[in-house]
C-alpha positions in Angstrom: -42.7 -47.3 -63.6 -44.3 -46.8 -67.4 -42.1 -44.4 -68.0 -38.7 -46.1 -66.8 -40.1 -49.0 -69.0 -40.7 -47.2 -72.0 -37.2 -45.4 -71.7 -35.6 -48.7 -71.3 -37.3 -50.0 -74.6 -40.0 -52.8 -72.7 -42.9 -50.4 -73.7 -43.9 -47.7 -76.3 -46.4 -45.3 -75.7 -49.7 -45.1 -78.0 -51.9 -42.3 -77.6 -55.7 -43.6 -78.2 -58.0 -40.5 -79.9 -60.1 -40.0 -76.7 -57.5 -40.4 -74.2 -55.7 -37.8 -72.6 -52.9 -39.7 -71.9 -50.7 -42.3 -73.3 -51.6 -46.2 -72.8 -48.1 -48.2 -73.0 -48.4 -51.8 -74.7 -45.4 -54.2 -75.0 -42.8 -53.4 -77.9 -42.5 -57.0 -79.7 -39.2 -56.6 -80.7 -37.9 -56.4 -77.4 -39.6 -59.5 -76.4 -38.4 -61.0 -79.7 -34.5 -60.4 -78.8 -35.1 -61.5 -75.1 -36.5 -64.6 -76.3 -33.0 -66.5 -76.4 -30.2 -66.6 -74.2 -27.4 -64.4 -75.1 -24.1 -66.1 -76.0 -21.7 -64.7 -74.5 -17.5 -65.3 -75.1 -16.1 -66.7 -72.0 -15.9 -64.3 -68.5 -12.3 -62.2 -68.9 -12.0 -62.3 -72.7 -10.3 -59.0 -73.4 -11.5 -56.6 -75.9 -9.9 -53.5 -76.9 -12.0 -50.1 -78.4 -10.0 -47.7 -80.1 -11.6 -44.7 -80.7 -10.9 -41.1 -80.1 -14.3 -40.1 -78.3 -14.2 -40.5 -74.8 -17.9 -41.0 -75.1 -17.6 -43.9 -77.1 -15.1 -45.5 -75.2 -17.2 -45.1 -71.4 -20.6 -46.8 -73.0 -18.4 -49.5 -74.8 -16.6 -50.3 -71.8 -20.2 -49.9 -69.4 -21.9 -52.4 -71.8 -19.0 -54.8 -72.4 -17.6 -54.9 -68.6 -21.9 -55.5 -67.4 -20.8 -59.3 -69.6 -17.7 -59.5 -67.6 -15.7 -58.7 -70.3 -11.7 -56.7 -69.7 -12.0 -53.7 -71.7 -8.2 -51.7 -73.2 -8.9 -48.1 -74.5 -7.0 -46.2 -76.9 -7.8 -43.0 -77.9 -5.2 -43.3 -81.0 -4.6 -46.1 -83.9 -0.8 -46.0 -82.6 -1.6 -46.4 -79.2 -4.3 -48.9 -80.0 -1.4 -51.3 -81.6 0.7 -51.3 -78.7 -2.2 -52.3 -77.0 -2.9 -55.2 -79.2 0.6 -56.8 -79.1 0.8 -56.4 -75.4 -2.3 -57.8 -74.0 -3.2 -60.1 -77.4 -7.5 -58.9 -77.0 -10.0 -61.4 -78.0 -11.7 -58.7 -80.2 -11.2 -54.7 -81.0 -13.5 -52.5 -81.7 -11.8 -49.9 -84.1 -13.4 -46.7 -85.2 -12.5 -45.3 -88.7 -12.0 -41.7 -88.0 -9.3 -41.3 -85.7 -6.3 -38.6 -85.5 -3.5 -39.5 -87.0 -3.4 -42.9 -88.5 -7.3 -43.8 -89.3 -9.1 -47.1 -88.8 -8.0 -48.1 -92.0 -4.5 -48.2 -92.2 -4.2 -49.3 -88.5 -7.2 -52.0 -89.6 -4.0 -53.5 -92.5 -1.6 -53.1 -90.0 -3.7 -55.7 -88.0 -4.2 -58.0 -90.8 0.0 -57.4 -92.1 1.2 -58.8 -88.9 1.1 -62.3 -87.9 0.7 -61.9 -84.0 -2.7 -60.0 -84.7 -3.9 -61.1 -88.3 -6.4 -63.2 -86.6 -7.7 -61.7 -83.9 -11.5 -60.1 -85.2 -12.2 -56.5 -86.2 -15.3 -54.7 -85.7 -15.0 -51.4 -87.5 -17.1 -48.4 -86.2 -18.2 -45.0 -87.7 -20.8 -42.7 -87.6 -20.6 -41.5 -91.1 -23.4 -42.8 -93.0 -21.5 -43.6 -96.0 -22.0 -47.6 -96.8 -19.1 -47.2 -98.8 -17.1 -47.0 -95.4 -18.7 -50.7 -94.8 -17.7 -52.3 -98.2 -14.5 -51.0 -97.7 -13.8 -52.1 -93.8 -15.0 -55.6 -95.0 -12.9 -55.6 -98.1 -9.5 -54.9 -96.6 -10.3 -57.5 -93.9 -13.0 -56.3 -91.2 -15.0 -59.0 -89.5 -18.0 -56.7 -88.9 -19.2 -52.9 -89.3 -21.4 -51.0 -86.4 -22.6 -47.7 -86.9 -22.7 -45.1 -84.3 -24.7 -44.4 -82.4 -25.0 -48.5 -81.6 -27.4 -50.3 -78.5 -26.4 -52.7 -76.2 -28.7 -55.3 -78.0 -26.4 -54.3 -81.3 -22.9 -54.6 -79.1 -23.6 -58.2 -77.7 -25.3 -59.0 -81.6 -21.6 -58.2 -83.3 -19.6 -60.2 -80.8 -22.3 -63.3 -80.9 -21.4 -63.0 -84.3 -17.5 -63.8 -83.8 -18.1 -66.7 -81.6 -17.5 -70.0 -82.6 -19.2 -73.6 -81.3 -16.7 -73.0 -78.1 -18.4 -69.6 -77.5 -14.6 -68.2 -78.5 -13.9 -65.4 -81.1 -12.8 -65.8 -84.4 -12.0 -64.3 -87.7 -15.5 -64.4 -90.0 -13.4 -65.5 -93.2 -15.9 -64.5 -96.4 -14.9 -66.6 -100.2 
């Protein structure tokens, strides 16, 4: 059982100097983000990930469908649009690098047209480049996760969209 809890992040090992083996205590930080109910937007609010990994896309959609959330995939900025104006998603998440048209331009496509200007952007990479963050927020990105992310970090970035209603909304910066 030590070890499932110390995978799952409720303890850390600590190896004491005359011990043979490791004695797990409780990792405050995971007690610290348990502490509070999670807000959550309501049950059915569709979000939409586009990003070209497969990878991505299954432990997005895992995390976000355990919240009861509707998940739409696009491997592709182009197909990612059609998406948008079809099923009008509560939030996307949008990765930078994709093939063809990159997170960027599809990212001012979402802001140029009126049916999806407001609908909230979380921009994703794995590049470690902050410059890739000021950017994203600069051209009108609600929020920036890096890869690899956490489940605690997923649910953190759409708490952050919510309004008093628990619905999303743009995060409008002056």
């Amino acid at each position: 059982m030590g070890l499932f809890q110390m995978l799952f992040g409720r303890r850390r090992p600590v190896v004491e100097p005359n011990r043979p083996e490791p004695v797990f205590v409780p990792d405050p930080q995971a007690n610290e983000r348990r502490a509070r109910p999670r807000r959550d937007a309501p049950e059915g609010t569709k979000i939409l990930i586009i990003d070209d990994s497969p990878t991505i896309g299954a432990a997005l959609r895992k995390i976000l469908r355990s919240a009861g959330y509707v998940t739409l995939e696009a491997l592709d900025a182009e197909h990612g649009l059609e998406l948008m104006q079809e099923h009008k998603p509560g939030i996307v998440f949008l990765d930078i690098v994709l093939p063809g048209m990159n997170g960027f331009a599809a990212l001012r496509a979402i802001r140029r047209d009126p049916a999806t200007r407001d609908t909230p952007v979380i921009m994703m990479s794995g590049n470690e480049q902050a410059t890739e963050q000021f950017f994203g927020t600069r051209i009108g990105a609600d929020d920036f996760m890096k890869k690899p992310f956490s489940r605690f970090e997923v649910f953190a970035r759409i708490e952050r969209l919510l309004d008093e209603d628990l619905h999303p909304r743009r995060v409008i910066s002056r």
